[in-house]
KELO-433355 format. One record per residue (C-alpha): residue in three letters; y, x, z. Coordinates in steps of 0.05 Angstrom, whole numbers, padded with zeros to 5 digits, always signed. Example, Ala and Ser with C-alpha at 12.3 -4.5 7.8 and 13.67 -1.06 7.14 Angstrom:
BEGIN
ALA-00090+00246+00156;SER-00021+00273+00143;
//
This chain:
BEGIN
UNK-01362-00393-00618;UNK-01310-00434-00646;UNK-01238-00442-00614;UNK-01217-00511-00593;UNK-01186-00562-00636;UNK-01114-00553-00631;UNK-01113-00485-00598;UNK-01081-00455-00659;UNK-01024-00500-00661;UNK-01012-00489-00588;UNK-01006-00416-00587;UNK-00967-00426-00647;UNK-00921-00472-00603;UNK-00916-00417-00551;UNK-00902-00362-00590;UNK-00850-00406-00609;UNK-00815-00422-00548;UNK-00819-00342-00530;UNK-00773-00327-00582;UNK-00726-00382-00570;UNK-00725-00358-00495;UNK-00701-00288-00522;UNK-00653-00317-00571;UNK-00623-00352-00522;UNK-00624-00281-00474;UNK-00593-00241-00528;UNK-00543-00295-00531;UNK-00520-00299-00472;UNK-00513-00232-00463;UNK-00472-00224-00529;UNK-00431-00273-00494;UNK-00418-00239-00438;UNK-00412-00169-00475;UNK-00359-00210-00517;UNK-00320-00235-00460;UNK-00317-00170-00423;UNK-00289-00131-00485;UNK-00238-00184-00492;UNK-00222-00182-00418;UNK-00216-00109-00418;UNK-00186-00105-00490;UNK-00125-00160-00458;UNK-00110-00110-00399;UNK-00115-00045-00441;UNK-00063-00084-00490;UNK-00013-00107-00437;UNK-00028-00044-00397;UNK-00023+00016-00423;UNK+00041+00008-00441;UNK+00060+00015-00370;UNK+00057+00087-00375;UNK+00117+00096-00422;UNK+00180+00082-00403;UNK+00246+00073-00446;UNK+00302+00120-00428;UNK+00368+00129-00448;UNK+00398+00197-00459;UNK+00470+00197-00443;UNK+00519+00254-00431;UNK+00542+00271-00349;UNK+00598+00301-00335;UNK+00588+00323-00267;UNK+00666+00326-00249;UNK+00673+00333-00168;UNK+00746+00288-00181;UNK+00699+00228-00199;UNK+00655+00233-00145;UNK+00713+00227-00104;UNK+00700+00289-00065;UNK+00739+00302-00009;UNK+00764+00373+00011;UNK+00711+00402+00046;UNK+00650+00355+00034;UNK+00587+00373+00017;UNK+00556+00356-00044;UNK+00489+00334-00012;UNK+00528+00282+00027;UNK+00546+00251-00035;UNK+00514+00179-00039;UNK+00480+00166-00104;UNK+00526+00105-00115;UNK+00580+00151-00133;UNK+00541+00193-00172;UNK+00517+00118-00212;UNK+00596+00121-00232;UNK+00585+00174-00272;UNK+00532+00148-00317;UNK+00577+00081-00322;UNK+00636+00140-00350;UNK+00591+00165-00403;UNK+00578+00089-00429;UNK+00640+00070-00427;UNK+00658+00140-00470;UNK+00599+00121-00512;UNK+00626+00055-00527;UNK+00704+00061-00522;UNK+00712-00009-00555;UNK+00683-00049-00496;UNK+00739-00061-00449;UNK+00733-00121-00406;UNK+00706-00123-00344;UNK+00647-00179-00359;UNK+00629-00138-00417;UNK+00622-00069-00383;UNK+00579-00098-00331;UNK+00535-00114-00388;UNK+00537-00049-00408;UNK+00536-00024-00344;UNK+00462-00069-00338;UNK+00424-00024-00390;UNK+00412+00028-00351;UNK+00370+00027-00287;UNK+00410+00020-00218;UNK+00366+00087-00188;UNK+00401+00125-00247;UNK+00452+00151-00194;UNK+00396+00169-00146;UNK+00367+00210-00205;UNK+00435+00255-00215;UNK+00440+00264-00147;UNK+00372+00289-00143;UNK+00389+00334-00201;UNK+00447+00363-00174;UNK+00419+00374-00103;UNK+00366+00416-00142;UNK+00412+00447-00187;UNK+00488+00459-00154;UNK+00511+00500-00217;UNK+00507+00433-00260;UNK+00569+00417-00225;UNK+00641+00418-00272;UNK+00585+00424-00332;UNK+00566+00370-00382;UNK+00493+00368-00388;UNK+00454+00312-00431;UNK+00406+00271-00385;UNK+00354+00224-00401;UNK+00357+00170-00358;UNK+00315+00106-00346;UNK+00340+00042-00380;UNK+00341-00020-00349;UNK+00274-00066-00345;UNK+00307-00111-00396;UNK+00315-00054-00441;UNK+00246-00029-00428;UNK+00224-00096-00453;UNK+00260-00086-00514;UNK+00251-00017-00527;UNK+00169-00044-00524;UNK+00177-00102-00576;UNK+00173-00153-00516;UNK+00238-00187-00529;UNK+00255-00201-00601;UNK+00320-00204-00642;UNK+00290-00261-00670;UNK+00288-00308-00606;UNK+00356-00346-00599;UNK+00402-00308-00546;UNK+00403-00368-00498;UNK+00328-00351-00489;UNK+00331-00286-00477;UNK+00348-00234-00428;UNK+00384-00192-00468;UNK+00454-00223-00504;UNK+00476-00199-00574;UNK+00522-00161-00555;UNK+00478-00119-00510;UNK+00418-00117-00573;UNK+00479-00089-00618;UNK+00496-00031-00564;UNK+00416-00010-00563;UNK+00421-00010-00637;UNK+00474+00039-00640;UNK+00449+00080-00581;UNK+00374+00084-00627;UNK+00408+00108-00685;UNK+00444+00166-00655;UNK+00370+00184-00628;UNK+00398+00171-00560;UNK+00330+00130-00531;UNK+00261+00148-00533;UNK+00199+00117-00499;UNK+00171+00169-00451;UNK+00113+00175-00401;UNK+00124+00144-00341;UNK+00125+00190-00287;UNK+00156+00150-00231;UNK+00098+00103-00233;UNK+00061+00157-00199;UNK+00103+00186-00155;UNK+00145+00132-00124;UNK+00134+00078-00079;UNK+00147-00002-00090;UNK+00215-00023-00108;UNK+00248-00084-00124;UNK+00271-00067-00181;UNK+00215-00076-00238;UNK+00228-00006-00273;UNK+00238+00037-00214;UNK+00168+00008-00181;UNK+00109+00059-00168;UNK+00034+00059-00148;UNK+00040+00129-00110;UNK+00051+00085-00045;UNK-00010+00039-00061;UNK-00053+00094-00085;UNK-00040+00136-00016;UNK-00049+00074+00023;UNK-00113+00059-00007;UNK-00133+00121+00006;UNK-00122+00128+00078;UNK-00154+00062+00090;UNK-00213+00082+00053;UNK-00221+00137+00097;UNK-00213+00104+00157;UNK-00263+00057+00134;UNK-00317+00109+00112;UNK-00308+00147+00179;UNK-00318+00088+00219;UNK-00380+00049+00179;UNK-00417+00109+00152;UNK-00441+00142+00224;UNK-00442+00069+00252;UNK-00479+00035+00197;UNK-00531+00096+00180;UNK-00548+00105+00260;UNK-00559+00023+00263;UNK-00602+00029+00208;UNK-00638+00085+00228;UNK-00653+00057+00305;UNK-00674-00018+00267;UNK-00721+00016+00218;UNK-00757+00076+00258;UNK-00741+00062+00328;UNK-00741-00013+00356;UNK-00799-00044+00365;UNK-00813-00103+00327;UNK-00811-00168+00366;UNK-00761-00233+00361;UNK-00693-00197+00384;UNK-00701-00145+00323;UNK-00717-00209+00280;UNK-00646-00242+00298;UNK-00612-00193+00295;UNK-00637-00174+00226;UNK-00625-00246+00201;UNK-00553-00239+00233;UNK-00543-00181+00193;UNK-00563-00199+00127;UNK-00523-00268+00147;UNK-00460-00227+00154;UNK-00468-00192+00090;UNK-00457-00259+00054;UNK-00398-00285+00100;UNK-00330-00295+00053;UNK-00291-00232+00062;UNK-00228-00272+00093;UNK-00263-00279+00149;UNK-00266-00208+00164;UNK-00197-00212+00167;UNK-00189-00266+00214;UNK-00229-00217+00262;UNK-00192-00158+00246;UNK-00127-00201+00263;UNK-00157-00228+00338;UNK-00183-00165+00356;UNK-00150-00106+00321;UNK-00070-00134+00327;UNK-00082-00186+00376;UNK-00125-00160+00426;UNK-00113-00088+00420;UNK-00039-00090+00405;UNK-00051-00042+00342;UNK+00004-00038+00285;UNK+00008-00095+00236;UNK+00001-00074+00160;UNK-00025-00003+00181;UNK-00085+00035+00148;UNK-00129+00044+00220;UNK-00120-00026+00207;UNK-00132-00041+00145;UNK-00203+00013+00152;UNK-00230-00016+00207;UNK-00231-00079+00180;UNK-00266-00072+00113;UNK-00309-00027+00148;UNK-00332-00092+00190;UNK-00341-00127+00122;UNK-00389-00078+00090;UNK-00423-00049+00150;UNK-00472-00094+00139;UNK-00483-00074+00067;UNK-00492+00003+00087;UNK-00541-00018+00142;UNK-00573-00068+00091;UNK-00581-00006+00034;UNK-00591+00050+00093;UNK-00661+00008+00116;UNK-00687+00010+00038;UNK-00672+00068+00029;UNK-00713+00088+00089;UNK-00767+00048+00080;UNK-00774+00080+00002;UNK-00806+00145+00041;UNK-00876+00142+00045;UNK-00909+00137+00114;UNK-00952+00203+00092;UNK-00885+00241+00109;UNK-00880+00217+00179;UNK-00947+00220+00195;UNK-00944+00293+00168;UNK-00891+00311+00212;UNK-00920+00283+00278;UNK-00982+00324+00260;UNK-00943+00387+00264;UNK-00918+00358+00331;UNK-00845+00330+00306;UNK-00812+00280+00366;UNK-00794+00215+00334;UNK-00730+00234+00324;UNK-00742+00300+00295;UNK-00788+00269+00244;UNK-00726+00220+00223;UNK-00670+00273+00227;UNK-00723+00342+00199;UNK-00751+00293+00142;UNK-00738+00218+00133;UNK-00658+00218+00141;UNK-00648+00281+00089;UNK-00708+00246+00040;UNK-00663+00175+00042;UNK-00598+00210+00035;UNK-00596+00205-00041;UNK-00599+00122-00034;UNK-00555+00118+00029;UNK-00504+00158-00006;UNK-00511+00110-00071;UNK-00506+00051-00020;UNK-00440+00071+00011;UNK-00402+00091-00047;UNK-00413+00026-00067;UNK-00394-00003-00007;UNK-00329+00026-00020;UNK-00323+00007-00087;UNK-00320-00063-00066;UNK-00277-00045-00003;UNK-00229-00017-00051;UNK-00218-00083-00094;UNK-00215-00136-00035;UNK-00148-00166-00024;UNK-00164-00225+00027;UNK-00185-00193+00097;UNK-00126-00149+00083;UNK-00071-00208+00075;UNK-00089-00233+00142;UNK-00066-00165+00176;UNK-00004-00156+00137;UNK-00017-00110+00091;UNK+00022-00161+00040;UNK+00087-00139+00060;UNK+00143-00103+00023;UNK+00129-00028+00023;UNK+00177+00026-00012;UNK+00161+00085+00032;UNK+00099+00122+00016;UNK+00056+00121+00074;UNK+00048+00185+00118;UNK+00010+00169+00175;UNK-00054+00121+00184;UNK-00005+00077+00228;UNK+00049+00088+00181;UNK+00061+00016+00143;UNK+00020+00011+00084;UNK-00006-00031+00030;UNK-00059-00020-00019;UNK-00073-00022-00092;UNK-00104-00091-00105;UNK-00042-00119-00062;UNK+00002-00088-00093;UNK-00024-00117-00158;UNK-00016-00185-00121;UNK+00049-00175-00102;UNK+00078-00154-00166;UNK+00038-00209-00203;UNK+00075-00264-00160;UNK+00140-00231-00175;UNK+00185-00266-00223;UNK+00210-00211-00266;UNK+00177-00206-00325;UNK+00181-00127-00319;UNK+00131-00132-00268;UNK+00080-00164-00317;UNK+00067-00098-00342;UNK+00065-00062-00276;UNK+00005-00112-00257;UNK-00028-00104-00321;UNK-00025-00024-00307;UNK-00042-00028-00237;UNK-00105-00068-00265;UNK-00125-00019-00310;UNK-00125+00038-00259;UNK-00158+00001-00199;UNK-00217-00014-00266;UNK-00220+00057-00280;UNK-00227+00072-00211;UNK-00280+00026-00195;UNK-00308+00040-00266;UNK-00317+00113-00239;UNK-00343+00097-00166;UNK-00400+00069-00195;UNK-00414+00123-00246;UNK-00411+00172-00188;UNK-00464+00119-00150;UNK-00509+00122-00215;UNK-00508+00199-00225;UNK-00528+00207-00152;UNK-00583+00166-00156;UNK-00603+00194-00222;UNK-00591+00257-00199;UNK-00630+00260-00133;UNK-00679+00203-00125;UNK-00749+00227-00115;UNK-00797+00183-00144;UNK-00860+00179-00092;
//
């Protein structure tokens, strides 16, 4: 039988078209491959240089005399200011030339103000260093960070930069007597915020986050997986389930910022709870992805064949034997793979969390649920809207960990389900 005139040409056409379609596919995802290395590639750049930090190694004479000690004090009541005049001693020793007052506070600037806190930390854990001279490595300034890191140039004229000539000549001198070095950056994680751009940590964010995270799992995990479980295996089917199943997948799409308007009415307002507190802070973003876990918890249940059910009743299971002996512990797998991303996108919001005051200033490290408390992807916030240009870097770094974090949330979610989904 012979094929129709033109047929050829059409399937010619068509074949055509295919592999434009997939052109343009692989395309766009090159694109997108493209513009996710570059994204990632920007932060790793501006980053990872947030864990070194430039310090300064200067000798301390820890004389009692210049801590003005009086007769019968005790050391550990010394504030750390005095101890910060010893570290100005050893630059002025280090630089005997620089005499007037404007110019020693210039020298004074290069090395962080918590460098006093630091000796006095030292000698409160070691009392022999007293009436010794020991060598110290101490943090520079955030100015001299950005230095030390190639981030302010000789190059640039001095009116635009941070650091005057002067100041440039006295790091030059300090490098070649091998007195600074670019170490890792321990402070970042074990201090809290600070105003000061190279004494700032993410220990306070990091604990934050994780108290509100558990706060949040503890209150949407039982809640969410019992709603779930009564929706799918229990109610009976009729208009009431209906809206309240369209209510839920409605709420799953609501803007986050929302969730925070409700946390503030009811939570702060209604309830009188602390403001900027991690029970706070939990039970809010566990209202924003409860639906989510009841949304994943249903498919997850409905993936188990009716066979097992019906099994179980024939042995003479209750209904709720037959969901807590066979269907709940079969679904596990997916519910588990369901909340953990739940709480990888509970991690990264920012909004709800604003609206309870979780924005504000916090140098303490949180030690309580009601203790105040911020959390990481604030923190980022805050230290992105800060002028200093030291703080640049702690946002790029606080990036790159929150990335890893999530990065590995979601790994965990993929081996889980890998690991123990039963295909039936």
């Amino acid at each position: 039988m012979s094929k129709p005139a033109g047929s050829s040409e059409w399937h010619k056409k068509r074949v055509r078209a295919e592999k434009r379609f997939r052109l343009y596919g692989w395309c766009g995802l090159g694109a997108a491959l493209f513009l996710l290395v570059l994204l990632l590639g920007i932060i790793f750049a501006r980053g990872y240089e947030g864990f070194l930090q430039t310090q300064i190694r200067l000798p301390i004479i820890f004389d009692a005399a210049k801590l003005e000690l009086a007769p019968g004090e005790e050391m550990r009541a010394v504030s750390s200011a005095r101890y910060q005049r010893l570290v100005q001693e050893s630059l002025k020793a280090q630089f005997p030339e620089v005499t007037d007052p404007r110019d020693l506070r210039a020298l004074y600037s290069l090395i962080s103000t918590g460098a006093g806190a630091a000796l006095k930390r030292l000698a409160d854990a070691e009392p022999a260093v007293f009436s010794t001279t020991r060598e110290v490595w101490l943090v520079a300034s955030s100015n001299a960070d950005l230095y030390g890191k190639g981030k302010i140039s000789d190059t640039t004229p001095e009116a635009q930069r941070k650091l005057s000539d002067m100041q440039l000549s006295w790091l030059h001198k300090l490098a070649a007597d091998a007195r600074i070095e670019k170490r890792f950056n321990v402070s970042f994680f074990t201090m809290g915020d600070s105003r000061t751009p190279e004494l700032a940590g993410f220990l306070g964010a990091m604990t934050g986050s994780l108290l509100t995270l558990l706060v949040c799992l503890l209150v949407v995990f039982p809640l969410g997986v019992m709603t779930a479980m009564y929706l799918e295996e229990f109610a009976h089917k009729g208009k009431l389930v209906d809206l309240i199943e369209v209510n839920i997948n409605n709420l799953a799409a609501v803007p986050s910022i929302v969730f925070g308007l409700l946390g503030l009415a009811v939570y702060i307002n209604l309830m009188g709870l602390p403001r900027s507190a991690s029970l706070v802070g939990g039970m809010t973003l566990a209202l924003m992805i409860l639906p989510v876990i009841i949304i994943t918890t249903r498919a997850a249940l409905k993936a188990i064949p009716d066979s097992i059910r019906d099994g179980a009743r024939a042995m003479g299971a209750t209904p709720l034997q037959v969901v807590l002996h066979h269907t709940l512990p079969l679904s596990m797998p997916g519910i588990m793979t369901g909340t953990i991303l739940g709480m990888a996108r509970a991690i990264g919001e920012t909004a709800p969390l604003l609206l309870i005051g979780m924005v504000a200033f916090v140098a303490d490290v949180p030690d309580s649920f009601t203790a105040p408390a911020t959390v990481m992807p604030v923190q980022i916030y805050l230290w992105a809207s800060s002028p200093e240009a030291g703080f640049g870097e702690k946002t790029a770094t606080g990036i790159l960990l929150l990335l890893v974090l999530l990065i590995a949330m979601n790994a965990l979610a993929i081996y889980l389900r890998k690991k123990f989904e039963v295909r039936w």
